[in-house]
Backbone as ProteinMPNN parsed JSONL, in Angstrom:
{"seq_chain_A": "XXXXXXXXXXXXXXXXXXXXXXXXXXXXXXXXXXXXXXXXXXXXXXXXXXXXXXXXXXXXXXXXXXXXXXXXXXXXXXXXXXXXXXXXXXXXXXXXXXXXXXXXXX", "coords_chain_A": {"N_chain_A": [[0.85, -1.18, 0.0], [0.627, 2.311, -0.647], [1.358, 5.514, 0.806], [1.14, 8.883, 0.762], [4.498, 10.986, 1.373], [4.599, 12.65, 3.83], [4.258, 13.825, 7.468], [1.372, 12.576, 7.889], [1.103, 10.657, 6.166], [3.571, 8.57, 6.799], [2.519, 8.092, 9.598], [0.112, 6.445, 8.929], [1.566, 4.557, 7.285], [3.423, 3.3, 8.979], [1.234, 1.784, 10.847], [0.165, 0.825, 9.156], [1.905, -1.255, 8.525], [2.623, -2.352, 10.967], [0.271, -3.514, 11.044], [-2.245, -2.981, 11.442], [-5.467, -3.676, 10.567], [-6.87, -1.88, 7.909], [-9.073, -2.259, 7.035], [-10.906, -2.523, 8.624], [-13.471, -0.006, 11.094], [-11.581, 2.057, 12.692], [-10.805, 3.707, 16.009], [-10.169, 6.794, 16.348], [-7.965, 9.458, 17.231], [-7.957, 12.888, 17.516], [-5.955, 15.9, 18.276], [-6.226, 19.012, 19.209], [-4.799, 21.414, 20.255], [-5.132, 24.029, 22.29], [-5.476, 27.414, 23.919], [-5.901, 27.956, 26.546], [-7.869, 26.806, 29.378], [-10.309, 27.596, 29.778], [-11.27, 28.504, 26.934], [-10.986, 26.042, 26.159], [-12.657, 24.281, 26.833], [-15.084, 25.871, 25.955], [-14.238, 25.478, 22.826], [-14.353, 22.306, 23.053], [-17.398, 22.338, 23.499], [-18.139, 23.232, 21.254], [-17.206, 21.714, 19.332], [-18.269, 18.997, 19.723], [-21.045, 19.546, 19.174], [-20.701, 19.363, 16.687], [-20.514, 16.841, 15.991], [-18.394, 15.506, 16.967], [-16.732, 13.397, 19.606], [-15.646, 14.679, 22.258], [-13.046, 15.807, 24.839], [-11.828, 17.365, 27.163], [-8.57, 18.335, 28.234], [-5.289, 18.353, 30.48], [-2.219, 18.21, 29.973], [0.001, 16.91, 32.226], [2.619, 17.417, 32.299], [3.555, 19.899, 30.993], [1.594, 21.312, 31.405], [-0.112, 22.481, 29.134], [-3.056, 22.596, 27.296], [-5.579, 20.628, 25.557], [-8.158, 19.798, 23.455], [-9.303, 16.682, 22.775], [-10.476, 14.636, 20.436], [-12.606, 12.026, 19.426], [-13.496, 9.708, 16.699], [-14.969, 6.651, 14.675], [-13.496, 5.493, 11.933], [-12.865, 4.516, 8.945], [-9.118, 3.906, 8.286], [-8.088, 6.625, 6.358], [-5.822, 8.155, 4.251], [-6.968, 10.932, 2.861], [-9.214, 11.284, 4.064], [-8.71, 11.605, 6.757], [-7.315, 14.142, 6.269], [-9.176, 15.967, 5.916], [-10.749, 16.115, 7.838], [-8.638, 16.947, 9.962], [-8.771, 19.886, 8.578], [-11.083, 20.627, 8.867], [-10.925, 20.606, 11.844], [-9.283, 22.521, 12.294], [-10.363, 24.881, 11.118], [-12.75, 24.936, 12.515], [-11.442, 25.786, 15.259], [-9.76, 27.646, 14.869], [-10.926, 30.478, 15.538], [-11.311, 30.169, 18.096], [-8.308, 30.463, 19.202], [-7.11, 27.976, 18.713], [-5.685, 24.711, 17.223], [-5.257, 21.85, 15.212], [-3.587, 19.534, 16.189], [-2.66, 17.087, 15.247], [-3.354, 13.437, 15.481], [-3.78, 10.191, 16.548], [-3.81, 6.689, 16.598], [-5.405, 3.985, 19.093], [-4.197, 1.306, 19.302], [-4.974, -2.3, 19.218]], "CA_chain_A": [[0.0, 0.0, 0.0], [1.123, 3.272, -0.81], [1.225, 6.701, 1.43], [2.16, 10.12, 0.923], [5.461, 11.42, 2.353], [4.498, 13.327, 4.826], [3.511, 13.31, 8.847], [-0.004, 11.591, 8.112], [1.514, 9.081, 5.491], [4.227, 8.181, 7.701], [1.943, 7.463, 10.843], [-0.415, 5.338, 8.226], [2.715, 3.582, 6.819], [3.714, 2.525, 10.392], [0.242, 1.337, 11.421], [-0.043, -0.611, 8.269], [3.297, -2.107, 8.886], [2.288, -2.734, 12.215], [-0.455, -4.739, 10.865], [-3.599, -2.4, 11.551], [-6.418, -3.602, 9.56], [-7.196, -0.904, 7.303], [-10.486, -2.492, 6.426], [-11.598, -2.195, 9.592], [-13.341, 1.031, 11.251], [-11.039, 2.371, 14.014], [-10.85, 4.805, 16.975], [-8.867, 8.029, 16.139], [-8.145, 10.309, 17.803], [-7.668, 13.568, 17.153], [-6.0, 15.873, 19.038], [-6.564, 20.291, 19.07], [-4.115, 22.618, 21.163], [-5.869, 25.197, 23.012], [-4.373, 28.299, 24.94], [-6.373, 27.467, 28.553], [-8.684, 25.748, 29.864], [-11.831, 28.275, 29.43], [-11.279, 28.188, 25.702], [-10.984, 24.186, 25.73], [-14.077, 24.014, 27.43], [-15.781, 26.602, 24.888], [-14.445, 24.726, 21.48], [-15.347, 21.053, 23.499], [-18.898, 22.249, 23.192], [-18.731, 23.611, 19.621], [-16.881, 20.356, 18.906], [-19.62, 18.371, 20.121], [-21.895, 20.259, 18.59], [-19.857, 19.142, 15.104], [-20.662, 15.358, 15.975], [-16.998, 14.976, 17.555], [-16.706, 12.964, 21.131], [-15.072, 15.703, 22.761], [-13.059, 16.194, 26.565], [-10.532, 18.232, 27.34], [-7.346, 17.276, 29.064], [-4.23, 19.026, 30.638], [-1.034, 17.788, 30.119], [0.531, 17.248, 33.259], [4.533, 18.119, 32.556], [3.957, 20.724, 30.251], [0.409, 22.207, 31.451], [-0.852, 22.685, 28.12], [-4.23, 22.13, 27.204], [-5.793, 19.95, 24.782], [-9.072, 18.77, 23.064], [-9.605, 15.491, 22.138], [-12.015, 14.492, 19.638], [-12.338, 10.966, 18.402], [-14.135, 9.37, 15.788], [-14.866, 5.666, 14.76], [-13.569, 6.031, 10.615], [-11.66, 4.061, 8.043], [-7.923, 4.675, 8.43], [-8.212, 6.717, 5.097], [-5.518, 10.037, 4.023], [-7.705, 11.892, 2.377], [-10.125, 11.791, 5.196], [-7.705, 12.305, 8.02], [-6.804, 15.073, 6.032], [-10.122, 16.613, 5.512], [-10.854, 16.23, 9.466], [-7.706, 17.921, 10.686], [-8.774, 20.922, 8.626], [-12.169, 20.939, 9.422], [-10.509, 20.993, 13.099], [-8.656, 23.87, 12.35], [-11.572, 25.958, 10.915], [-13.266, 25.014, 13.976], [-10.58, 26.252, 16.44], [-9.248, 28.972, 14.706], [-11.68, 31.26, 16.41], [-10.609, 29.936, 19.658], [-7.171, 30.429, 19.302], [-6.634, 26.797, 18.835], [-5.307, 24.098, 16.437], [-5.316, 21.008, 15.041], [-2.069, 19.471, 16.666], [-2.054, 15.423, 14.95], [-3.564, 12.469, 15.572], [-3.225, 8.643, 16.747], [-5.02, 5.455, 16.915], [-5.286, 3.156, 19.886], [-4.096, -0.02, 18.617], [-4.982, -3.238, 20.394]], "C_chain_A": [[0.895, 1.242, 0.0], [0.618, 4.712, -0.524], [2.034, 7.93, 0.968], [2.824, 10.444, 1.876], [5.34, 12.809, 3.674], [3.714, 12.959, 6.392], [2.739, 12.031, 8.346], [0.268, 10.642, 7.562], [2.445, 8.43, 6.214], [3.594, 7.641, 8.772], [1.212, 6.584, 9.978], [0.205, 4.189, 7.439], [3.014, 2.385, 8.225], [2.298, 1.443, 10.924], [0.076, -0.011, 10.186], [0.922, -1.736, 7.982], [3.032, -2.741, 9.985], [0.898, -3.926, 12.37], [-1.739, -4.565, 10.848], [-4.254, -2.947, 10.405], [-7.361, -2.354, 8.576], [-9.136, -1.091, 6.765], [-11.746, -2.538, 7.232], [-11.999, -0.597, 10.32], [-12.433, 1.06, 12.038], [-11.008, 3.32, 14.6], [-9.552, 5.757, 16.486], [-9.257, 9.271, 16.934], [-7.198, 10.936, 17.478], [-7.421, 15.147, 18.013], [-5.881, 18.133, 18.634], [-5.583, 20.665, 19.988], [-4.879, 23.616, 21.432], [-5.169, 25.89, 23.875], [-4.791, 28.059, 26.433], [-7.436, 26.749, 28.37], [-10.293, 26.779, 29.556], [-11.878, 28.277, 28.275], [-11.74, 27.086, 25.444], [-12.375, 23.825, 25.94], [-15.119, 24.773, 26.382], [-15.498, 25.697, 23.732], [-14.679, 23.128, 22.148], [-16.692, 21.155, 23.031], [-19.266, 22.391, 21.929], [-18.313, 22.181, 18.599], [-17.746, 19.279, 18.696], [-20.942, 18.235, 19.296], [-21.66, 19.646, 16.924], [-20.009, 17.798, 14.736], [-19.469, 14.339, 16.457], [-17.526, 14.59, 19.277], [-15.796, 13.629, 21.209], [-14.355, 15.702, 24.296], [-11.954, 16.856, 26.171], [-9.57, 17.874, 28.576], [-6.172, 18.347, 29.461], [-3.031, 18.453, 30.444], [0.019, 17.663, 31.458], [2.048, 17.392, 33.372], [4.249, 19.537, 31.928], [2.866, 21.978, 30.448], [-0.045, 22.522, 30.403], [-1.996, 22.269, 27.768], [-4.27, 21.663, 26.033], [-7.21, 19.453, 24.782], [-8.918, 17.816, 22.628], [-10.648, 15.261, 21.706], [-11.759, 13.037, 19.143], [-13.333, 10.394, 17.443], [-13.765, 7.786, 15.117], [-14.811, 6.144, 13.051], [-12.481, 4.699, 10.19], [-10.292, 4.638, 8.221], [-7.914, 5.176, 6.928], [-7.254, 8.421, 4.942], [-6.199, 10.838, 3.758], [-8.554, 12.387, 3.163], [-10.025, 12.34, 6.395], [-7.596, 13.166, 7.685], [-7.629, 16.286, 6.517], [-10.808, 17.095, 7.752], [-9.862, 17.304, 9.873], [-7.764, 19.062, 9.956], [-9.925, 21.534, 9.103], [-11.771, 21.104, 11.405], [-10.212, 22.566, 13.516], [-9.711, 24.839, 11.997], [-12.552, 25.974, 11.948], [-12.589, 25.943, 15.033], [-9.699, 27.051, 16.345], [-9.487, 29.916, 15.343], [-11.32, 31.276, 17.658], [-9.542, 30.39, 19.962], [-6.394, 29.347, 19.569], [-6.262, 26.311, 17.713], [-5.111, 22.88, 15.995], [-3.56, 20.175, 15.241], [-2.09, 17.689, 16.427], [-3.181, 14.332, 15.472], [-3.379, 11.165, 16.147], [-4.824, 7.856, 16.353], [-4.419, 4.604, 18.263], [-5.25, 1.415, 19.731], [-3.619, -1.204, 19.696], [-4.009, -4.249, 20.176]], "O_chain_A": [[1.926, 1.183, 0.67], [-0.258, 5.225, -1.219], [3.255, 7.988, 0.827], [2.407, 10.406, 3.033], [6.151, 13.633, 4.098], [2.844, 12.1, 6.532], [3.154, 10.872, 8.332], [-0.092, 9.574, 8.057], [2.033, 7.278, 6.342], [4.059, 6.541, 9.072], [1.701, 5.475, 10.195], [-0.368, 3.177, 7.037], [2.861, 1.17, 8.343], [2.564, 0.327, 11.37], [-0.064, -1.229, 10.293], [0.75, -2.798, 7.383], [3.272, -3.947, 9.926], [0.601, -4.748, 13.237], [-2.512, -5.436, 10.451], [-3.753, -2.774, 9.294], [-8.558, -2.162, 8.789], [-9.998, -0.321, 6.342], [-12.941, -2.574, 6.936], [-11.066, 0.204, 10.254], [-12.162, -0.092, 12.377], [-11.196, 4.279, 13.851], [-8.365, 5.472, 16.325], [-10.318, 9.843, 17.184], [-6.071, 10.528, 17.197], [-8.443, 15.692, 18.43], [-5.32, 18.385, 17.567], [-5.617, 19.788, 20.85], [-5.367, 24.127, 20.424], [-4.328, 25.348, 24.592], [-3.977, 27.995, 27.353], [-7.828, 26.178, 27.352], [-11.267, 26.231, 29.041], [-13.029, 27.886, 28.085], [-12.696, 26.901, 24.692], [-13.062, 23.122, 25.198], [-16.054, 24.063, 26.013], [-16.469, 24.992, 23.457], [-15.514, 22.607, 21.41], [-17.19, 20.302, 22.296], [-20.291, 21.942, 21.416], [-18.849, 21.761, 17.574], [-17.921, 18.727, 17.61], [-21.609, 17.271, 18.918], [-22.601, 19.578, 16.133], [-19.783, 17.395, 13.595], [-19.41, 13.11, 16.439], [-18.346, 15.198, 19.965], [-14.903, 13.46, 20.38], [-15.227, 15.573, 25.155], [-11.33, 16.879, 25.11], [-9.849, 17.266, 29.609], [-6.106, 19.298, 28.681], [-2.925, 17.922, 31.55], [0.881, 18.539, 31.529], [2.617, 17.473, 34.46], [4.857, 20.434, 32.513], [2.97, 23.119, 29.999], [-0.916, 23.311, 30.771], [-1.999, 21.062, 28.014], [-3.369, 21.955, 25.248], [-7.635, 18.813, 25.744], [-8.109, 17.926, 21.707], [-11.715, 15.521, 22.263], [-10.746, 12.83, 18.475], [-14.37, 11.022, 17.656], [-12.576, 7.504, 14.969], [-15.67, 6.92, 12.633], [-11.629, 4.13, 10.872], [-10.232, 5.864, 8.314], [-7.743, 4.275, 6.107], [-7.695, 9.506, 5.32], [-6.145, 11.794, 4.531], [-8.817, 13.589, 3.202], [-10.737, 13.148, 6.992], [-7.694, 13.897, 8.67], [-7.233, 17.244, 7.181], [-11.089, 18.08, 8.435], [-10.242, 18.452, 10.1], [-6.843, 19.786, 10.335], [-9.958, 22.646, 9.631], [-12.525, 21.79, 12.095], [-10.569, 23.362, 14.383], [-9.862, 25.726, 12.837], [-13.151, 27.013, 12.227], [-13.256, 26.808, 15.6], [-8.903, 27.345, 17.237], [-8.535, 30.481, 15.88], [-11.033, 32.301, 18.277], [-9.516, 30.86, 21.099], [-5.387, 29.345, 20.277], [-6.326, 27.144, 16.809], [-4.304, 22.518, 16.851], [-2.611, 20.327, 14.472], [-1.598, 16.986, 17.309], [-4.073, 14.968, 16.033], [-2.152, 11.113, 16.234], [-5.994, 8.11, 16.066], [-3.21, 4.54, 18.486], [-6.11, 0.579, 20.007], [-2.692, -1.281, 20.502], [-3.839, -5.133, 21.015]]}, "name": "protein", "num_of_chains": 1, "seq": "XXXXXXXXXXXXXXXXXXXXXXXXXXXXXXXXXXXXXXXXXXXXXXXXXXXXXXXXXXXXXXXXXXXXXXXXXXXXXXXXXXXXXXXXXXXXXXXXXXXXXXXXXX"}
């Protein structure tokens, strides 16, 4: 199978190396930077609102905040793609950003 060179093809290279079933849906998660915690809590709800499972989280070395959004999807580039901008047009307003991705692979 063949990925574009960049970040997102690289993490979908690895996973499919790793053996992930691509044909299966899976949990992704997707992950927003936010400047505090009253923000996070404001785009959470608009997130929500967007059809994303939403919480917000602190980082505990670095204190930085973070939404999490995940979504049950095909591991698919084009769609990852299309998500992490629709993130960003979300959380622009906020003063937030679409800061990457994972999956939780069993």
């Amino acid at each position: 199978m063949k990925f574009p060179n960049d970040a997102d093809g690289d993490a979908l290279r690895s996973l499919y190396n790793d053996g992930v079933n691509f044909k299966r849906p899976q949990s992704v998660e997707f992950f927003v930077a936010v400047p505090d915690k009253a923000t996070g809590e404001k785009l959470s709800q608009v997130l929500k609102e967007e059809g994303f499972n939403s919480f917000l989280d602190q980082d505990d070395e670095t204190d930085e905040w973070t939404c999490s959004c995940s979504k049950k999807m095909l591991l698919n580039y084009s769609e990852l793609i299309k998500i992490q901008k629709k993130l960003d047009e979300l959380s622009k307003p906020h003063g937030g950003y679409s800061d990457g991705w994972g999956v939780f692979v069993d």
